[in-house]
C-alpha positions, 0 to 999 in steps of 0.5 A: 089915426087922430091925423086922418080924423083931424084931416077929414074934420078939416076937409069937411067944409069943402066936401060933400056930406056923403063923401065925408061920411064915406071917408069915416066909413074907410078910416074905421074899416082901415083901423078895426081889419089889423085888429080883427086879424090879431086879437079878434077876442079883444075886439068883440069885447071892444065893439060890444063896449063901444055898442053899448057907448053909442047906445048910452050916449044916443039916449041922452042926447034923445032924452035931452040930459044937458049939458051932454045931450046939448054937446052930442046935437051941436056934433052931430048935426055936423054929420047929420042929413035927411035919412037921419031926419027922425028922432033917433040918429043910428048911422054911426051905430049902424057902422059899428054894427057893420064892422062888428057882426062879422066878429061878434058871429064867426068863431 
């Protein structure tokens, strides 16, 4: 996992954006389907913690709370493009919530 992740980050330069945000969109797919099969309960209580992280750290770095705000803009605009344009920056949220729903709402 930390290996895919540190590739990717390394191939990023050379690559398309989009192509790049794909590859983080199969890598997370790839990690959560074991998980979810095993211990889905587990895995609500994991996406709702990680939702509520990424909400935490997206209102810092939109209310500028340096030096943390400073760190999540320069890491983020690495990932960033036009449909993240505004203020808020929701594609990373929107993965989670993409892999999360399915398990947060089936029994």
């Amino acid at each position: 996992t930390i290996g895919a992740i540190a590739l990717i980050g390394r191939v990023r330069t050379r690559m398309p954006l989009i192509i790049v945000r794909k590859l983080y969109h199969f890598l997370a797919v790839l990690l959560f389907i074991p998980a979810m099969l095993v211990e889905k309960q587990l895995m609500r209580i994991a996406f709702a913690g990680a939702l509520s992280l990424f909400l935490a750290l997206e209102y810092v770095r939109m209310a500028g709370a340096d030096p943390l705000a400073r760190l999540l803009v320069e890491f983020l605009a690495r990932y960033t493009d036009a449909r993240d344009a505004g203020p808020l920056i929701t594609t990373h949220i929107y993965l989670l919530l993409g892999c999360a729903l399915p398990v947060l709402f089936t029994p």
